[in-house]
C-alpha positions as CSV (number, residue, x, y, z in Angstrom):
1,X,0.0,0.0,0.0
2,X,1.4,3.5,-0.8
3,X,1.3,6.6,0.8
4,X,-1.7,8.2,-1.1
5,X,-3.5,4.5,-0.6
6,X,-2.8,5.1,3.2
7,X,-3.5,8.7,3.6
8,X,-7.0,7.9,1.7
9,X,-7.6,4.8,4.2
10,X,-6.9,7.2,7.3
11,X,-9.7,10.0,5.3
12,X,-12.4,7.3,5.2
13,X,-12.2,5.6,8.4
14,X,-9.7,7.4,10.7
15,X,-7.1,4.8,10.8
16,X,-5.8,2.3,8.7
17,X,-7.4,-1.2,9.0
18,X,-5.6,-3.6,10.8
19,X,-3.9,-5.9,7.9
20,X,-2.4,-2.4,6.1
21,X,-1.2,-1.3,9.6
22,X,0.9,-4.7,9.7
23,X,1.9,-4.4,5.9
24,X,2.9,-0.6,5.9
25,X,3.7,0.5,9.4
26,X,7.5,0.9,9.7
27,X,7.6,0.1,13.4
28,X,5.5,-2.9,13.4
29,X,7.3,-5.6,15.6
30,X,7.2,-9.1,14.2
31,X,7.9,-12.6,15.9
32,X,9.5,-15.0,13.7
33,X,9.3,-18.2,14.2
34,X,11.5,-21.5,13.2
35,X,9.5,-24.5,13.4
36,X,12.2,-27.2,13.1
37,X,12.1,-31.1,14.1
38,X,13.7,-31.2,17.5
39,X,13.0,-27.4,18.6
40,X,10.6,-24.2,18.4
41,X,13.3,-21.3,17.6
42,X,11.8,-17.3,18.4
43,X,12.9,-14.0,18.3
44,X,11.0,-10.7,18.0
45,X,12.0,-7.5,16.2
46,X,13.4,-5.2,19.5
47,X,14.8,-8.2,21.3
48,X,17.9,-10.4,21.5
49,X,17.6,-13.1,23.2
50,X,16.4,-16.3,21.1
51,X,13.9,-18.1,23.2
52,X,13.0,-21.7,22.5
53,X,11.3,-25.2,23.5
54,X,11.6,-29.1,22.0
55,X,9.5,-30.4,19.3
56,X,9.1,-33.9,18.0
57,X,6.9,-36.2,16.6
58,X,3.6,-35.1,18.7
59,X,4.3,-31.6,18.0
60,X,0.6,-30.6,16.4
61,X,0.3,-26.8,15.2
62,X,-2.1,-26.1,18.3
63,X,0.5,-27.4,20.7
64,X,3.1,-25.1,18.9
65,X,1.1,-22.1,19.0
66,X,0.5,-22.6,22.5
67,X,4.0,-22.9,23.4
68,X,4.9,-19.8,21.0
69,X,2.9,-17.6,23.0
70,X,4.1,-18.8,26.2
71,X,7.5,-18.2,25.0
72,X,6.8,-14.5,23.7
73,X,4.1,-13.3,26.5
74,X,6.1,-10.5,27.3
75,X,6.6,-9.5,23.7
76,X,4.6,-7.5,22.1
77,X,4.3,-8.2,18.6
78,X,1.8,-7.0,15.6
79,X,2.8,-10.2,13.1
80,X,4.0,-13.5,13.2
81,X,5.9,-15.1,10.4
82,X,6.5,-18.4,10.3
83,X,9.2,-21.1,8.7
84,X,7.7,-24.0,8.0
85,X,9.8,-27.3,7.2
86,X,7.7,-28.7,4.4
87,X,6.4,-27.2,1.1
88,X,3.9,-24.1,1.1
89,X,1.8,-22.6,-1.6
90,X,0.0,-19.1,-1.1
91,X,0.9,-18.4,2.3
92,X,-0.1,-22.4,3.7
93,X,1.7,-25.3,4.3
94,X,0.6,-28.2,1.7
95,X,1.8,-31.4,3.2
96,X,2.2,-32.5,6.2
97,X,6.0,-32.3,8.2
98,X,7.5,-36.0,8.4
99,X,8.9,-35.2,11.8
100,X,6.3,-33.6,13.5
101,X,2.8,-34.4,14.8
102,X,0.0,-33.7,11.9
103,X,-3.1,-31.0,11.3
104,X,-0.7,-28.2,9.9
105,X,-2.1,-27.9,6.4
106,X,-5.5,-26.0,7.0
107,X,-4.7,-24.6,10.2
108,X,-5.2,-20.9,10.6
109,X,-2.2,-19.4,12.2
110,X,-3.6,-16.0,12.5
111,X,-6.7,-16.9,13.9
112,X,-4.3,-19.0,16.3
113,X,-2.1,-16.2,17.0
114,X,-4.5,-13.1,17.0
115,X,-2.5,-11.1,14.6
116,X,-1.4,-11.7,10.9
117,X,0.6,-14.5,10.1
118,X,2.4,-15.9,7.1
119,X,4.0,-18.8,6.6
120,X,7.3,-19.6,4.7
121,X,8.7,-22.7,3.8
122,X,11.7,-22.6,6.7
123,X,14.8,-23.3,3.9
124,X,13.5,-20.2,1.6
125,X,13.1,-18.0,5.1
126,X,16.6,-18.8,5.3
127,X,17.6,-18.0,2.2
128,X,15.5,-14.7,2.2
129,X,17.3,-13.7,5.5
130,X,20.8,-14.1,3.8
131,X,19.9,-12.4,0.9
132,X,18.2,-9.5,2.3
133,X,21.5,-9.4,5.0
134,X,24.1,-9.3,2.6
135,X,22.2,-6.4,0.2
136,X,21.9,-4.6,3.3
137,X,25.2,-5.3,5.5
138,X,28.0,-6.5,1.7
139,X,30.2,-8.9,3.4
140,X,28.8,-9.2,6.9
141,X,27.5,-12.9,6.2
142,X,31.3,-13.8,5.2
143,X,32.0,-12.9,8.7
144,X,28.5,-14.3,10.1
145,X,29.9,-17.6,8.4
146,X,33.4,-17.7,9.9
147,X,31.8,-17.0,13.2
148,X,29.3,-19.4,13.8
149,X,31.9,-22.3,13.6
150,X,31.7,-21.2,17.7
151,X,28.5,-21.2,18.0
152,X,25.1,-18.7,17.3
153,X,26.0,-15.4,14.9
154,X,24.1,-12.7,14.7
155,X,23.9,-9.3,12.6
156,X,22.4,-6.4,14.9
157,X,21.8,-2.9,13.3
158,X,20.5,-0.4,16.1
159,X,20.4,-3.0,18.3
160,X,17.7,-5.2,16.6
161,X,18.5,-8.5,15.1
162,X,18.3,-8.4,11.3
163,X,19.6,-12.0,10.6
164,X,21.1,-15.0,12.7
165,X,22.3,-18.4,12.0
166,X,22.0,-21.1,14.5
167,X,24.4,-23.4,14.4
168,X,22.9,-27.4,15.4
């Protein structure tokens, strides 16, 4: 949405509906979200510590939802996004994971969360983050590469966490 789309939203109703206030708003906070086979990885935009809990085979999307939101109940966030480890088409997962419990395609994740979610497949999240990382920070994922040999890297700019790699 551009600026005249927004400023003509904000005429009509007074404020921008809900789903353009997560697309457009350049503060808006988002929780991220790395479902993988053995663990639930999160982080939220204004924090640094990465919080997370085991998965496994009985891991159902409720059950992950629910331990998301314990995880981040002193976030505050306005979107979730969410990589997935399986393929996705429009925004939804499309098969179910082999390592994890079943009921992920079809469920709603924003209804579940309460704010607007997408979903990702969790290898082209990756991907994304590294592109996006090395167009804003040239060279910094050289470095974020001979790093995490140790252990977690991260890239910070103004204190938030733009990308990190976790090493298994």
């Amino acid at each position: 949405m551009d600026a005249n789309s927004r400023l003509a939203s904000l005429r009509r109703t007074g404020e921008p509906n809900r789903a353009a206030r997560a697309r457009t708003s350049p503060g808006r906070k988002v929780l991220v979200v790395d479902v993988g086979g053995t663990s639930i990885k999160i982080l939220a935009t204004g924090h640094h510590e990465l919080r997370s809990f085991a998965s496994g085979r009985t891991l159902t999307p409720r059950r992950m939802v629910s331990g998301v939101k314990k995880l981040a109940r002193d976030w505050a966030y306005d979107a979730v996004s969410i990589g997935y480890p399986g393929p996705v088409l429009h925004g939804r997962p499309i098969a179910e994971p082999h390592n994890l419990g079943r009921g992920w395609v079809g469920f709603d994740f924003p209804a579940a969360f309460g704010h607007p979610a997408k979903v990702i497949n969790d290898a082209a999240m990756q991907a994304l983050g590294s592109y996006f990382a090395d167009r804003l920070y040239p060279g910094a994922l050289d470095a974020v590469r001979h790093v995490q040999r140790w252990g977690p890297a991260v890239i910070l700019s103004d204190g938030d966490a733009v990308y990190w790699m976790i090493v298994c």
